[in-house]
N, C-alpha and C positions, 0 to 999 in steps of 0.2 A: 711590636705587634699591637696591632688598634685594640681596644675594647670592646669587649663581643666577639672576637674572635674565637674560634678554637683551636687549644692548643694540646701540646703532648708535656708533662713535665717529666723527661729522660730518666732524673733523680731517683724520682718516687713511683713512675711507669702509670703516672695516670694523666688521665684526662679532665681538663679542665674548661673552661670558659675562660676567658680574660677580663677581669671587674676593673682593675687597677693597677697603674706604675707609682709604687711609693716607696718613698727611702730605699732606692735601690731595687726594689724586689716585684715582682711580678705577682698580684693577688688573681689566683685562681679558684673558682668554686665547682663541683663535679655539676657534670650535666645535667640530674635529674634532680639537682638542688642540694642542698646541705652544705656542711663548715666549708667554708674557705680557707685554702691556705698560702704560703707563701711558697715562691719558687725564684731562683737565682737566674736573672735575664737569659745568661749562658745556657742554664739545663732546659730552657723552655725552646720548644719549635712547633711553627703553625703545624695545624694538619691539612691534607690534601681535601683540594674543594669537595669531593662527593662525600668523602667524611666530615667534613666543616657543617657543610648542608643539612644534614642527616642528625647529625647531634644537635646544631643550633634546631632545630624544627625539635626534637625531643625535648630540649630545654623550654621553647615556647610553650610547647604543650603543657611540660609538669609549674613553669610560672601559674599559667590559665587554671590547673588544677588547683594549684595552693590558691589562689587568688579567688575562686569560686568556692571553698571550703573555707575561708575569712582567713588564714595563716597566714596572709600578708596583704600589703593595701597595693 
């Protein structure tokens, strides 16, 4: 699954973004920002495009928020 994607992790029953493929694991960070975590290739599956669409558009927005408040460059 590409980066930027969004995805479901089964495991943990949340939603994530897709950051990274490292040492094995799938780094996922929730939509509206905050920790990342790991997920096992296996328990992760995309989500369906009007969900994909909808969440990636909410994540742009809360980046643009932190990004206008200085909490990230």
């Amino acid at each position: 699954m590409p980066v930027g994607w969004l995805a479901q992790d089964t495991r943990r029953e949340r939603r994530g973004v897709v950051m990274d493929h490292l040492d094995g694991f799938v780094w996922l960070r929730p939509v509206g920002g905050g920790r990342e975590w790991t997920a096992r290739p296996g328990d992760v599956r995309p989500l369906h495009d009007p969900e994909h669409a909808e969440a990636r558009l909410r994540a742009r927005v809360a980046d643009a928020n932190a990004r206008s408040r200085g909490e990230i460059l």
